[in-house]
C-alpha positions as a Markdown table, in Angstrom:
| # | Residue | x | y | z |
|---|---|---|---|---|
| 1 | Unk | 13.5 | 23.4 | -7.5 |
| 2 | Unk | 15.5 | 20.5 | -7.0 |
| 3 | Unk | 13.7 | 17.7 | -5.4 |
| 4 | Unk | 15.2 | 14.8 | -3.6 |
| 5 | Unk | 12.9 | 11.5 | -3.4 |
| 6 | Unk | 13.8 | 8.3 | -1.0 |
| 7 | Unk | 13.0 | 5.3 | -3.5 |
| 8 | Unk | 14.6 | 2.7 | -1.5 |
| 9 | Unk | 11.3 | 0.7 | -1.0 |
| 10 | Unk | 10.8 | 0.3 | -4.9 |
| 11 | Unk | 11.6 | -3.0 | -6.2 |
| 12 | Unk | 11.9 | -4.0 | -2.0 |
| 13 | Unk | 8.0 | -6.0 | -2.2 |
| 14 | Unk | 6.9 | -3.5 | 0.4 |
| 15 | Unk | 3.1 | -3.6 | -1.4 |
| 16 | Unk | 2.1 | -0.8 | 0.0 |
| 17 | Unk | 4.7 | 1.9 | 0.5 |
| 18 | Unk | 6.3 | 0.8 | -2.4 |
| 19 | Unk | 2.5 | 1.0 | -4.6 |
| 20 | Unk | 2.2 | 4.8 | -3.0 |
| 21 | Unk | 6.1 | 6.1 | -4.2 |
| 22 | Unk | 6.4 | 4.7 | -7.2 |
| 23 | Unk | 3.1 | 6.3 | -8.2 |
| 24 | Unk | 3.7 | 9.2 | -7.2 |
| 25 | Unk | 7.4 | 9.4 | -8.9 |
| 26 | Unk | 5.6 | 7.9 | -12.5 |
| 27 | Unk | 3.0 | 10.8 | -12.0 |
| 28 | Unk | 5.6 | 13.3 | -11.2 |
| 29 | Unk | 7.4 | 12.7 | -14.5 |
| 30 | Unk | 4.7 | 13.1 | -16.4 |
| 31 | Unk | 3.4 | 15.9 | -15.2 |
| 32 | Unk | 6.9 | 17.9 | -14.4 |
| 33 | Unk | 9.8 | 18.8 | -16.9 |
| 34 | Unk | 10.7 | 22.0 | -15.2 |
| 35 | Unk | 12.1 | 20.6 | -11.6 |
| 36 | Unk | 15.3 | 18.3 | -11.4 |
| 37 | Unk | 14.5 | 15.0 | -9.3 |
| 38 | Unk | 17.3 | 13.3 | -7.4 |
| 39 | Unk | 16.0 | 9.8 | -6.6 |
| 40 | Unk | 18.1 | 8.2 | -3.8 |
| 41 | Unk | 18.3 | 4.6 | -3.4 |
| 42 | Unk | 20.7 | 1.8 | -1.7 |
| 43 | Unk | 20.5 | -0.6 | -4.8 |
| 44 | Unk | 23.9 | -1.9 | -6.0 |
| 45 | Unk | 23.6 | -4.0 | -9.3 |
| 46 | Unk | 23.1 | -2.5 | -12.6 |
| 47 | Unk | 20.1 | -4.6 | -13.1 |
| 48 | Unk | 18.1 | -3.9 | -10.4 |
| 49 | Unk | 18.9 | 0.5 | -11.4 |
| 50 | Unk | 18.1 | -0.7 | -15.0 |
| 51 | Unk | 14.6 | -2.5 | -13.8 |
| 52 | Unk | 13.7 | 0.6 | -11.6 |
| 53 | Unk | 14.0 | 3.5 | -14.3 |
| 54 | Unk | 11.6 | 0.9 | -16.7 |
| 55 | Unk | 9.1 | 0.6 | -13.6 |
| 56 | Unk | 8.9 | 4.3 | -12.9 |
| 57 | Unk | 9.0 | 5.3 | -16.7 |
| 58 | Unk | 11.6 | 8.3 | -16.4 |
| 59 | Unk | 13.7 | 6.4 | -19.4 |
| 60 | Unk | 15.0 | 9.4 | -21.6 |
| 61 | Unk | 13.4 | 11.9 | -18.6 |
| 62 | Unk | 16.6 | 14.1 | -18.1 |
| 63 | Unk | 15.3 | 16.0 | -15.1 |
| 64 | Unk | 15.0 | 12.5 | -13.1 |
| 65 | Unk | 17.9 | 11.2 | -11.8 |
| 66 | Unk | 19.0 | 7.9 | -9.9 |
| 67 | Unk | 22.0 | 8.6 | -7.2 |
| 68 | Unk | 23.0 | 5.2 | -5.7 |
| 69 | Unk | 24.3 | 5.3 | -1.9 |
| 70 | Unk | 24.8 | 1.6 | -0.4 |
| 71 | Unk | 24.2 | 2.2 | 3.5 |
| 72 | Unk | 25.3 | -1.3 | 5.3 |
| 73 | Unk | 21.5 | -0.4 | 7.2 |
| 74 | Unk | 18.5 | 1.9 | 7.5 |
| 75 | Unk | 20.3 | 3.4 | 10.6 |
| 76 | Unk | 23.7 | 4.0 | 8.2 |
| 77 | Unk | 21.7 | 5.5 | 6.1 |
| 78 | Unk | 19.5 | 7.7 | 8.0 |
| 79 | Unk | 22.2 | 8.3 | 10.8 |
| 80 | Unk | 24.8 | 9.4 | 8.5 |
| 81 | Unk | 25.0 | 8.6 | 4.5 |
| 82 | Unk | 22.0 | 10.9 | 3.0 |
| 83 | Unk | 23.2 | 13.7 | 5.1 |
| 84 | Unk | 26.2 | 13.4 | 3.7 |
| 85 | Unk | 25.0 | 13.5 | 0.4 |
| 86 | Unk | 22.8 | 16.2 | 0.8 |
| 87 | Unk | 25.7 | 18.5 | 2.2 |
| 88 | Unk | 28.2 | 17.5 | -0.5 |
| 89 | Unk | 25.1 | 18.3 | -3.0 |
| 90 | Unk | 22.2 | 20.6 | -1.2 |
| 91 | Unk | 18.4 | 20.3 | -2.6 |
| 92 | Unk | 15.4 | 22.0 | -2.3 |
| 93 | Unk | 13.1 | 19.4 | -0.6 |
| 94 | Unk | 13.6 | 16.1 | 0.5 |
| 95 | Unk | 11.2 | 13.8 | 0.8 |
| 96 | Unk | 11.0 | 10.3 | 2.2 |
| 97 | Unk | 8.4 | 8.3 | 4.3 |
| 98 | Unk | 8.1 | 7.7 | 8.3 |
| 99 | Unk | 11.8 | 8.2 | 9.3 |
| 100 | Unk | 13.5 | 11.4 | 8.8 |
| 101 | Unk | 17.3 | 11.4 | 8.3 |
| 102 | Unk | 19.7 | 13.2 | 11.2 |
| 103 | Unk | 21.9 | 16.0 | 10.3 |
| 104 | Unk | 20.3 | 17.2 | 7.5 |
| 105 | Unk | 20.8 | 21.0 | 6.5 |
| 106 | Unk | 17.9 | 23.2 | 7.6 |
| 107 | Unk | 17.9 | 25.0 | 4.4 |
| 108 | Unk | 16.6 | 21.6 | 3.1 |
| 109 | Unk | 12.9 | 21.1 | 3.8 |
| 110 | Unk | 11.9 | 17.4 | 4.7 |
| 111 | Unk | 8.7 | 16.3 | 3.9 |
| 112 | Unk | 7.5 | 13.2 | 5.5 |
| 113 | Unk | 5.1 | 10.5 | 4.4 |
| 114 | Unk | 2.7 | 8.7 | 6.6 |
| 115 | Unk | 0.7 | 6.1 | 5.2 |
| 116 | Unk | -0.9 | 4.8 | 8.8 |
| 117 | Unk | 0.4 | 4.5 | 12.6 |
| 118 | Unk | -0.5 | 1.1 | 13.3 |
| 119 | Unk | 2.3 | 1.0 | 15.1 |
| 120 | Unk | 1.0 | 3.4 | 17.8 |
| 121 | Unk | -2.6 | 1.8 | 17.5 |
| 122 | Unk | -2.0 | -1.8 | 17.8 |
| 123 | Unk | 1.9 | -2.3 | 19.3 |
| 124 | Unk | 1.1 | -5.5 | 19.9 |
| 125 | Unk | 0.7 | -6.6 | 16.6 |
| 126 | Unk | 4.9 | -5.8 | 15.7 |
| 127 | Unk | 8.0 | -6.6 | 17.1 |
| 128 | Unk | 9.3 | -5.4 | 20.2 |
| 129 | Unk | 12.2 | -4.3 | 18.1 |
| 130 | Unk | 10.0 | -2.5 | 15.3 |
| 131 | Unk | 8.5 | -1.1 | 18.4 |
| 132 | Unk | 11.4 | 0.7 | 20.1 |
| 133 | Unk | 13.0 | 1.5 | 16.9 |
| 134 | Unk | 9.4 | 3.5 | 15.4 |
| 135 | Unk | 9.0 | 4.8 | 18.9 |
| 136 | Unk | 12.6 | 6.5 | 18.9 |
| 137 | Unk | 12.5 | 8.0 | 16.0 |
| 138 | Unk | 9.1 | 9.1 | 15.1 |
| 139 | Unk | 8.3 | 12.3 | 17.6 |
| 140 | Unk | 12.1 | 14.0 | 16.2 |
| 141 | Unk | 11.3 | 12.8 | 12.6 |
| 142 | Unk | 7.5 | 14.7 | 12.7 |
| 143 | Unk | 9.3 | 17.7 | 14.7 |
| 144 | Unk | 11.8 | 17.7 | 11.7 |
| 145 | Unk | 9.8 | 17.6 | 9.1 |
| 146 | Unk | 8.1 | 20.7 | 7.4 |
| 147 | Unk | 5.7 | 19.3 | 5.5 |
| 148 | Unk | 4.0 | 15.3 | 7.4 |
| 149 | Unk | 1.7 | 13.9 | 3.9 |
| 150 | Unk | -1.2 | 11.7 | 5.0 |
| 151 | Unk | -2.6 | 9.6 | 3.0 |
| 152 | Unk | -6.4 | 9.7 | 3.7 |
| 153 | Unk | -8.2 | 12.8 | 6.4 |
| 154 | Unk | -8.7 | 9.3 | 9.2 |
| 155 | Unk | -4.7 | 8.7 | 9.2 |
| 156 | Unk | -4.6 | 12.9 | 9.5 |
| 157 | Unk | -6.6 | 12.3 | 12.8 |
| 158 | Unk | -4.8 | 9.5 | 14.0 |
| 159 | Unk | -1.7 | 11.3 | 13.6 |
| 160 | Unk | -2.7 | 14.1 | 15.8 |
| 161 | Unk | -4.2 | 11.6 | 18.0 |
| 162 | Unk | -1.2 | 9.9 | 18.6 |
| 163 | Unk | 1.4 | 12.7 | 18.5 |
| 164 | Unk | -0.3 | 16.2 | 19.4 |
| 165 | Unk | -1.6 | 18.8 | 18.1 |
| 166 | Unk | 1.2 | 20.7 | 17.6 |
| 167 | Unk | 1.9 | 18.6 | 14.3 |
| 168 | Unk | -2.1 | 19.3 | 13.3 |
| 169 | Unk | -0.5 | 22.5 | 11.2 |
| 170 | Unk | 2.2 | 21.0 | 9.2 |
| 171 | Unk | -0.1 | 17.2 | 7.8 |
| 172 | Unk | -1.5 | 18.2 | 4.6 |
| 173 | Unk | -3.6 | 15.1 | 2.7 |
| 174 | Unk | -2.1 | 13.5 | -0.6 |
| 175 | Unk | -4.5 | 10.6 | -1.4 |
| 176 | Unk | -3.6 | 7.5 | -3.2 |
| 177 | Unk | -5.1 | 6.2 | -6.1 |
| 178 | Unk | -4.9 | 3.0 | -8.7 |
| 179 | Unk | -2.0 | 2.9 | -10.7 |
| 180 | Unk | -1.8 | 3.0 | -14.6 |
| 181 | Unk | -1.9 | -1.0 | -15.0 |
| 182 | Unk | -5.3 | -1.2 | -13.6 |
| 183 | Unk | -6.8 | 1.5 | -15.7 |
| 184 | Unk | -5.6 | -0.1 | -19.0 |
| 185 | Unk | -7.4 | -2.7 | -20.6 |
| 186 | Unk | -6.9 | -6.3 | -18.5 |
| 187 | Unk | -6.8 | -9.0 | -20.6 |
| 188 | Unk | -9.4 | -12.3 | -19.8 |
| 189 | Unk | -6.8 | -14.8 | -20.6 |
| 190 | Unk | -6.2 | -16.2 | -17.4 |
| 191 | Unk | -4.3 | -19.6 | -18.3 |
| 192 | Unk | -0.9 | -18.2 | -17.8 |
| 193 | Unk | -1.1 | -16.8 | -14.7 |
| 194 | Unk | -2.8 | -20.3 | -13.2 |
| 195 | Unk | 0.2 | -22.2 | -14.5 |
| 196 | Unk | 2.5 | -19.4 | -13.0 |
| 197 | Unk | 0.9 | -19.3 | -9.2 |
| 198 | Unk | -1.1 | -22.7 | -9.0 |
| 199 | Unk | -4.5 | -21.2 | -8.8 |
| 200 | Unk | -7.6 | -22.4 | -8.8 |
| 201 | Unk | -10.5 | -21.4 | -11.1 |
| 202 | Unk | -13.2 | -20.2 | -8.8 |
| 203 | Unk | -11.6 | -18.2 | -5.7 |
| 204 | Unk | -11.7 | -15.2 | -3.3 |
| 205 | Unk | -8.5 | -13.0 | -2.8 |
| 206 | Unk | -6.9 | -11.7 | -0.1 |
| 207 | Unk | -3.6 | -9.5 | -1.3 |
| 208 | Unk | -1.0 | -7.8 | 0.9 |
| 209 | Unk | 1.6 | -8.5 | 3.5 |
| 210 | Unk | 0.6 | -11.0 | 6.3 |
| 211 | Unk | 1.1 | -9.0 | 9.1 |
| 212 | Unk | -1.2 | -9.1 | 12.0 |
| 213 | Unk | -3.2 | -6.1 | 11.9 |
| 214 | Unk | -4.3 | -7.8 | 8.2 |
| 215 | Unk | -6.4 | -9.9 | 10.3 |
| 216 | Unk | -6.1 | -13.0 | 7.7 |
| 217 | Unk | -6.8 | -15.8 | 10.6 |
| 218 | Unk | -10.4 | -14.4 | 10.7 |
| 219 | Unk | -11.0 | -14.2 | 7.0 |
| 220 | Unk | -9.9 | -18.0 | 6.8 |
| 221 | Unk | -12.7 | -18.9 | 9.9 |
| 222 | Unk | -15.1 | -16.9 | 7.9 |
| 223 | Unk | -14.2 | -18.5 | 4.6 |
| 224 | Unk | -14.5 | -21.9 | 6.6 |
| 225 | Unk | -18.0 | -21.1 | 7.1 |
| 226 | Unk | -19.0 | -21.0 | 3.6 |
| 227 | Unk | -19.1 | -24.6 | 2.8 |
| 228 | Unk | -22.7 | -25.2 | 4.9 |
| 229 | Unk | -24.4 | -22.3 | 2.1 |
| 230 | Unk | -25.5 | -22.9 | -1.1 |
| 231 | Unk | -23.5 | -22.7 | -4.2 |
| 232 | Unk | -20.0 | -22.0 | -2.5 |
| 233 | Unk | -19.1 | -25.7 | -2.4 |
| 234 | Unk | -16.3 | -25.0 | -5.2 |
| 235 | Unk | -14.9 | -21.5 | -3.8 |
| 236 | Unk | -11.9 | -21.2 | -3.0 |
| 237 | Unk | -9.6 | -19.2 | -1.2 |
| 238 | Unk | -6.8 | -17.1 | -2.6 |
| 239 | Unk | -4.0 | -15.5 | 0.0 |
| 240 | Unk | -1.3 | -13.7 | -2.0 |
| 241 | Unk | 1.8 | -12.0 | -0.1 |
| 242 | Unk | 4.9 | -12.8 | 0.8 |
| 243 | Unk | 5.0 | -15.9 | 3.2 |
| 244 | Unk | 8.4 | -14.7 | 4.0 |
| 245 | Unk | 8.5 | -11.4 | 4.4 |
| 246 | Unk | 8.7 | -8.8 | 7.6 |
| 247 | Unk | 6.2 | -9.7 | 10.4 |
| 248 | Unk | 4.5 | -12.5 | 9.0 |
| 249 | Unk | 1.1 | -13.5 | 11.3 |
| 250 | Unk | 2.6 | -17.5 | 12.6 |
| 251 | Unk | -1.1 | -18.3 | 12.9 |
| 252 | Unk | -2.1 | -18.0 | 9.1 |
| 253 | Unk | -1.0 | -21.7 | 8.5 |
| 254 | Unk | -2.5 | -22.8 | 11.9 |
| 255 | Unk | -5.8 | -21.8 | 11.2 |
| 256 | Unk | -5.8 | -23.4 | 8.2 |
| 257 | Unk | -4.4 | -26.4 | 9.2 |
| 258 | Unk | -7.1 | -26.4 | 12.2 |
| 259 | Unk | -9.9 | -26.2 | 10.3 |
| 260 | Unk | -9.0 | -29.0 | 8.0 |
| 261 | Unk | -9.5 | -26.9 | 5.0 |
| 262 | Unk | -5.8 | -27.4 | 3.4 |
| 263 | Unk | -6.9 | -28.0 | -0.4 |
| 264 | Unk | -9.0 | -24.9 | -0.8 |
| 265 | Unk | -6.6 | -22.5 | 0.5 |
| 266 | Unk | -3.9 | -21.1 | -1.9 |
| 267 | Unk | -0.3 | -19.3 | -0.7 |
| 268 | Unk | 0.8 | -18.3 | -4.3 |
| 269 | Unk | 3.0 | -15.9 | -2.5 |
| 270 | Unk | 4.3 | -12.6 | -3.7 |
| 271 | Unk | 2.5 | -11.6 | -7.0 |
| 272 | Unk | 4.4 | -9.8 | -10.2 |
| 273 | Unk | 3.3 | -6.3 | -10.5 |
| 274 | Unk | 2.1 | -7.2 | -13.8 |
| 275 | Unk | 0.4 | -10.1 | -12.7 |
| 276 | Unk | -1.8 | -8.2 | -10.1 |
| 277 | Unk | -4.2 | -6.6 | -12.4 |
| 278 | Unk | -5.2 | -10.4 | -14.3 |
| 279 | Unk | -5.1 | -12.0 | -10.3 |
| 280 | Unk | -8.0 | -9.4 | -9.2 |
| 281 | Unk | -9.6 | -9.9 | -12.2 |
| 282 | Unk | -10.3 | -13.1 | -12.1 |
| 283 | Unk | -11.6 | -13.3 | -8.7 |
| 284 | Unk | -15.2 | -13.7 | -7.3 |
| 285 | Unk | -14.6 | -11.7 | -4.6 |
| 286 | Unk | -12.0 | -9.3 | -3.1 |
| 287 | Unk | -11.8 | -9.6 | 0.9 |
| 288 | Unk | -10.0 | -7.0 | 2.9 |
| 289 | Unk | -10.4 | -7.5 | 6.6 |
| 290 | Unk | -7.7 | -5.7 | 7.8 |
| 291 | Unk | -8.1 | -4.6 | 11.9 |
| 292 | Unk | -6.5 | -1.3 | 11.0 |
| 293 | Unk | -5.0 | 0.8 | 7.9 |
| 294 | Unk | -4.5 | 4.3 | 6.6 |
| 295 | Unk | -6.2 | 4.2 | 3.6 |
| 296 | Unk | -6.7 | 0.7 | 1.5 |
| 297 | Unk | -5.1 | 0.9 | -2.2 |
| 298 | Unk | -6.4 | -3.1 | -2.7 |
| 299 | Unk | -9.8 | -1.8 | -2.7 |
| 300 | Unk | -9.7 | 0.4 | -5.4 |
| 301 | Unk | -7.7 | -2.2 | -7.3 |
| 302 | Unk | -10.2 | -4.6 | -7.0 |
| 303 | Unk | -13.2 | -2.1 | -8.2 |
| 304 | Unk | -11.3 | -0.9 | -11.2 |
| 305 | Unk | -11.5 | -4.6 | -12.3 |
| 306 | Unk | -15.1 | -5.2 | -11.9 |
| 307 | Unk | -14.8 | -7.3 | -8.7 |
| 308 | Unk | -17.1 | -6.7 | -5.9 |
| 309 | Unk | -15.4 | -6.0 | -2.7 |
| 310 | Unk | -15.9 | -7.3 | 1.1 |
| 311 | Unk | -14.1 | -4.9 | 3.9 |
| 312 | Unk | -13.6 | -4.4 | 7.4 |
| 313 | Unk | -15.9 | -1.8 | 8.8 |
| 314 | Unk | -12.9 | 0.8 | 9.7 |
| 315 | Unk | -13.0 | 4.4 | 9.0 |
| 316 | Unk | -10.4 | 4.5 | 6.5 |
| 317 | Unk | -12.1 | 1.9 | 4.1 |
| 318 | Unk | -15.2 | 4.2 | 4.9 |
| 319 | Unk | -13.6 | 6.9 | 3.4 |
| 320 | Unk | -12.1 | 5.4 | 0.2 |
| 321 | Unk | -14.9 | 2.9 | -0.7 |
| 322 | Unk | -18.0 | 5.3 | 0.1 |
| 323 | Unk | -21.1 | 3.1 | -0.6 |
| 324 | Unk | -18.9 | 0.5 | -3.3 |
| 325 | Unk | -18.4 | -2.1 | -0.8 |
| 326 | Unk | -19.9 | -4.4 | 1.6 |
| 327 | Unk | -18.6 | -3.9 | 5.2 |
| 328 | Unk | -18.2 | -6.2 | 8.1 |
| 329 | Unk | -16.6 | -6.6 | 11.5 |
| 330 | Unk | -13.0 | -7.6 | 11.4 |
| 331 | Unk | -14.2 | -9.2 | 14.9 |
| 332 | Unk | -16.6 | -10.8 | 13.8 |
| 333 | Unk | -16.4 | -14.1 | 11.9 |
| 334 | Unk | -20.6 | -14.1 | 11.0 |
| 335 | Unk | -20.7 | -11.2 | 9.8 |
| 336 | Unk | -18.2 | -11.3 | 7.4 |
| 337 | Unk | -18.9 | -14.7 | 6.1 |
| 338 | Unk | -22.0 | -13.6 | 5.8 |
| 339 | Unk | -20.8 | -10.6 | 3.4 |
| 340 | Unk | -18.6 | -12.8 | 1.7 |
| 341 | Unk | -21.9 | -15.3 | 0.7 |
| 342 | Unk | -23.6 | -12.4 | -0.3 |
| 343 | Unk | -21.1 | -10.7 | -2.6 |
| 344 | Unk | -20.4 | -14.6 | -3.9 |
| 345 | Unk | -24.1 | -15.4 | -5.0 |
| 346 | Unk | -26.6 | -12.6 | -4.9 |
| 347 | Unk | -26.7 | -11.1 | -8.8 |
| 348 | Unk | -28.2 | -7.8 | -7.6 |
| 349 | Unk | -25.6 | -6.6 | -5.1 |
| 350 | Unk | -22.5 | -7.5 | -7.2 |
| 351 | Unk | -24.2 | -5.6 | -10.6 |
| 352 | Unk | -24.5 | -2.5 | -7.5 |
| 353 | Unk | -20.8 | -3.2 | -6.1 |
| 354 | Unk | -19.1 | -3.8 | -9.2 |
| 355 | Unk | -21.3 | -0.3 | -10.7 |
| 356 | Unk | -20.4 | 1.8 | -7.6 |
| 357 | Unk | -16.8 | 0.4 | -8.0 |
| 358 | Unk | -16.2 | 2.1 | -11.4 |
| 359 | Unk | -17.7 | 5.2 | -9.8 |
| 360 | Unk | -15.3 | 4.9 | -7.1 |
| 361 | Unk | -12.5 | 4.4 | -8.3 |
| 362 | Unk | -12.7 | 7.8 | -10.7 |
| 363 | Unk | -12.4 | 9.8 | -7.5 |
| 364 | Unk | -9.1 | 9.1 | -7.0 |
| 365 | Unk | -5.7 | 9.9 | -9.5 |
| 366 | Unk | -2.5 | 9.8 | -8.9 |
| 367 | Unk | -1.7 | 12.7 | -11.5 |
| 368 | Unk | -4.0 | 14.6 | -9.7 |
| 369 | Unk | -2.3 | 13.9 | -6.3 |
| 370 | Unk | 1.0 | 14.3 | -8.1 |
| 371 | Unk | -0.5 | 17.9 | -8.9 |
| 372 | Unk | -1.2 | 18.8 | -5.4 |
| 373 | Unk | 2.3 | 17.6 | -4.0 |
| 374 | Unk | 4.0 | 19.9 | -6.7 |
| 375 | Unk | 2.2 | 22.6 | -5.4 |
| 376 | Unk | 3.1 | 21.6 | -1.9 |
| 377 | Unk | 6.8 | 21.5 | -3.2 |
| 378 | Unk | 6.4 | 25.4 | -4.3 |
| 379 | Unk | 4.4 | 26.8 | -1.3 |
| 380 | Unk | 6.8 | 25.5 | 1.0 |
| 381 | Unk | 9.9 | 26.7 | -0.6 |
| 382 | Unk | 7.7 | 30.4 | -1.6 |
């Protein structure tokens, strides 16, 4: 088979998106010397090609292939540029995420990735733009595709939900998992990466983009509330993402700034891959009160570094962290700072959380998600 991949997200700090395709590429070279891989991307410099092949470990892999095509936009490239590429030089299967190029060959079969629809359950939480854009293309890229990959069974549903059951047939489920840096050994030293990101030593984390539907404004009221309990006088709080990046919530810094809390919140911003694994480490507590996702990579993250979690009560944290978490409203600031004291102080349930954590995460692997999307690849074509 010859397999075409869109990469463009790697290397783009994406967190999410990016986590899930790079993953799955690093699995798919390990497991797969048979198949030729065309990986399509829109970088230009030789460093940032030379940085990618390093991060996704294909180095001396000579069935993985990098094919550069600058697009001047995401509309070039879906409108016109990858087509043309694919009909200069057909493939097998090409598969990308959300968006589904035009003018494709049929002879090429287009598998699409969907890691949530947010977009369809809270539009009010993107741009109007964003909006109209996903809302355009979406129905004609999931009546293209042959082959829509959900992440988890609840985005499956929502996907149906949303857009009919006519697409019920073609979502197959691909889960995510931890990747390999999290499963290695972490190392304790933590000096280094305080310098690097101006951390403090005792802290709770929050880690992803800063979008809306991430819900941060309530997990800084519920922080807030921490400081009238025992013992949490010197926690602080830890919001890593990318202050600058697309959709950023405007009342992050507001909150803060309204509840007079200033010196124990932390913006170290975007976080080094390599610094991720030492970040979650280190933490008290991991706090994920997103109002809505697909399925919750962060969480798994956290538990494979021994660090109790607190998460929203939605069904798609349900069914990645089982019984390995505490859950809470996202509505409700009580009841989640309420979790967030408990996983801080009480001995008993973090030995449980961070014991069901370890279970946890083992139910997941990327190589064994890489496994069922080769077989995907074969059935298809078969």
């Amino acid at each position: 088979m010859i397999i075409g991949i869109d990469i463009r997200n790697i290397g783009r700090k994406r967190t999410g998106d990016e986590v899930v395709f790079l993953n799955l590429v690093r699995a798919l070279a390990k497991i797969d010397t048979e198949n030729e891989y065309r990986l399509f991307t829109d970088m230009r410099t030789d460093e940032e090609l030379a940085h990618t092949v390093m991060h996704l470990e294909i180095a001396g892999k000579s069935n993985f292939r990098i094919i550069c095509i600058p697009a001047k936009n995401r509309f070039d490239w879906n409108g016109w540029k990858i087509a043309a590429e694919l009909r200069r030089n057909p493939i097998d299967i090409y598969h990308t995420q959300y968006i589904t190029p035009l003018l494709v060959p049929r002879r090429t079969k287009i598998f699409t990735h969907i890691h949530d629809v947010s977009f369809k359950a809270y539009p009010e939480f993107i741009r109007l733009s964003d909006r109209i854009f996903l809302d355009a293309c979406i129905v004609p890229s999931l009546r293209r595709a042959d082959r829509i990959v959900a992440v988890s069974e609840f985005t499956k549903q929502e996907i149906v939900k949303y857009y009919g059951e006519k697409s019920c047939e073609k979502i197959v489920v691909v889960p995510n998992a931890v990747s390999s840096e999290f499963l290695q050994s972490v190392s304790d030293e933590q000096g280094d990466i305080w310098k690097k990101y101006a951390l403090p030593k005792k802290y709770i984390l929050s880690l992803g983009t800063l979008q809306p539907r991430k819900n941060i404004p309530m997990l800084i009221n519920a922080f807030s509330r921490l400081f009238m309990k025992d013992g949490c006088g010197d926690i602080n709080l830890v919001i890593a993402g990318n202050r600058n990046g697309h959709n950023v919530d405007p009342r992050i810094i507001n909150s803060v700034q309204q509840l007079g809390i200033e010196p124990f919140v932390y913006f170290p911003g975007f976080i080094d891959d390599s610094d991720v694994p030492v970040l979650m480490k280190s933490a008290m507590t991991f706090a994920f009160p997103s109002q809505y996702e697909g399925f919750g990579v962060p969480l798994l993250e956290a538990m494979s570094q021994g660090v109790p979690v607190v998460a929203s009560d939605i069904p798609a944290f349900r069914e990645v962290a089982g019984n390995a978490a505490l859950f809470a409203s996202p509505f409700d600031v009580a009841d989640f700072s309420e979790s967030l004291y408990t996983a801080c102080v009480s001995s008993s349930v973090r030995e449980h959380l961070v014991d069901s954590g370890f279970a946890r995460v083992g139910c997941f692997s990327w190589e064994k998600s890489a496994y069922e999307l080769l077989s995907l690849y074969r059935k298809i074509l078969s």
